[in-house]
C-alpha positions as CSV (number, residue, x, y, z in Angstrom):
1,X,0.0,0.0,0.0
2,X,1.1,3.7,-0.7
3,X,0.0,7.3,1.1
4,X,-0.1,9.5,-1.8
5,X,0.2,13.4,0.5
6,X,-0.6,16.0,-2.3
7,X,-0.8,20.0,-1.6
8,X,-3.2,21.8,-4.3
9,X,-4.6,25.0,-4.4
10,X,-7.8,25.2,-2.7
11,X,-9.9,26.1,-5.3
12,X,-8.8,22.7,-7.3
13,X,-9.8,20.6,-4.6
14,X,-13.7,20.0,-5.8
15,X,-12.3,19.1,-9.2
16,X,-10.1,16.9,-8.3
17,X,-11.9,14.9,-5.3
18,X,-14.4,14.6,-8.5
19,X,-11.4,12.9,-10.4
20,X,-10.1,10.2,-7.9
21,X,-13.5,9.4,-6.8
22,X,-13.9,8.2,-10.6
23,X,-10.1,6.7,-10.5
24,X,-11.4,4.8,-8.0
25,X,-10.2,6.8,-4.6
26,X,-13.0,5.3,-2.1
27,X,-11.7,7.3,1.2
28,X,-9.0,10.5,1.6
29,X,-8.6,12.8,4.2
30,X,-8.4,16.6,3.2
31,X,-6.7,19.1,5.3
32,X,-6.4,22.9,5.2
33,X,-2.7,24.4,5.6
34,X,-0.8,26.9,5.1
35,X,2.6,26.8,3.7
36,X,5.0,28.2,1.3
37,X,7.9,26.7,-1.5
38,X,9.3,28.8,-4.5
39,X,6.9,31.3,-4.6
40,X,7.6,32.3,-0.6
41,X,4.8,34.2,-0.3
42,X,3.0,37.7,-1.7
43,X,2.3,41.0,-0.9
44,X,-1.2,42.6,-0.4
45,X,-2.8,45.7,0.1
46,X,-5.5,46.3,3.0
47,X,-6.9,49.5,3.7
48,X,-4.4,50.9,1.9
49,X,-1.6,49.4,3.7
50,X,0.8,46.7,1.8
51,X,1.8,43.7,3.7
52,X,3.5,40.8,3.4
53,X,1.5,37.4,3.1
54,X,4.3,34.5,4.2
55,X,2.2,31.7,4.6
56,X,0.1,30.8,1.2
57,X,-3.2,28.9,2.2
58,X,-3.1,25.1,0.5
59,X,-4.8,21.8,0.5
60,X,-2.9,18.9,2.1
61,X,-5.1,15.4,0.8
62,X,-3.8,12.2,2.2
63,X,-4.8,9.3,0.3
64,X,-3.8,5.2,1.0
65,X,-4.4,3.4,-1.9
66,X,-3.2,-0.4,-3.4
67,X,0.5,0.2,-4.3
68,X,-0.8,-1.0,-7.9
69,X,-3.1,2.2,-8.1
70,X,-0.4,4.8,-6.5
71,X,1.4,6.1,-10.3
72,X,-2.3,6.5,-12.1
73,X,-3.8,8.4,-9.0
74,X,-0.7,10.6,-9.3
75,X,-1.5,11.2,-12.5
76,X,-4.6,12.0,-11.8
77,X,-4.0,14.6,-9.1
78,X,-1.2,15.9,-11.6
79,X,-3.5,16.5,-14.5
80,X,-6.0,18.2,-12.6
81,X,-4.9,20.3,-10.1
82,X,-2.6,21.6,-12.5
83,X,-3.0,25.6,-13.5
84,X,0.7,25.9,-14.7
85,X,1.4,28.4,-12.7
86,X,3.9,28.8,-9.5
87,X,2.5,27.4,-6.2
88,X,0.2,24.1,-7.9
89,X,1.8,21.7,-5.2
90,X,3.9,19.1,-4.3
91,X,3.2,15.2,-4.0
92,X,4.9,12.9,-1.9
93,X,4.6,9.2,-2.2
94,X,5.5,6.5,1.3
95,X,5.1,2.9,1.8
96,X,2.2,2.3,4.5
97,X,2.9,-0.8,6.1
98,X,-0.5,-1.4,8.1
99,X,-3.8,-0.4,7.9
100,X,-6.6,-1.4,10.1
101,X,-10.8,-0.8,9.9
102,X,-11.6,0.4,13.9
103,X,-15.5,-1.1,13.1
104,X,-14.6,-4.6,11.6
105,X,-11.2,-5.4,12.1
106,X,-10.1,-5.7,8.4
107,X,-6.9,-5.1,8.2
108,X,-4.4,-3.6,4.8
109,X,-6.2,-3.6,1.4
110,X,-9.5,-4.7,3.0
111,X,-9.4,-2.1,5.8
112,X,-9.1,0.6,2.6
């Protein structure tokens, strides 16, 4: 089994939930974060005032899938959440060496 952990922009995330759910995703766990990478923040103006925005807001989504799915639901995140523009994300692939369903007791591929 693989965790796929993939940062998109948040206003990607509907479109691509849409695309793994048809991949085949059943399950993911969506977090919202703040970060920043090679575009290290922005500036803004407020009430006339500029200031300096560090922290960029993201989406972190945390997916375990079959280690046979793992390259075509990267794909999938790739090809969607891209805007080709600085700041589209990062994803990380990890072995997962246990999972386990609290209610029934499945465990790895079964417990997904």
């Amino acid at each position: 089994m693989k965790l796929i952990i993939a940062t998109i922009k948040p206003f990607k995330l509907e479109e691509v939930r849409e695309a793994l759910t048809e991949a085949g995703v059943r399950g993911m766990m969506v977090t919202e974060i703040k970060g920043f990478g090679s575009q290290s923040g922005h500036t803004e103006i407020y009430r006339g005032a500029e200031y300096a925005v560090n922290f960029v807001p993201k989406i972190k989504l945390e997916i375990v899938v079959p280690a046979t799915m793992a390259d075509q639901i990267v794909e999938t995140i790739t090809k969607t959440a891209k805007t080709g523009k600085i700041g589209d994300g990062k994803i990380f692939v990890l072995d997962v060496e246990q999972a386990l369903r609290v209610r029934t007791g499945e465990t790895n591929e079964e417990a997904l």
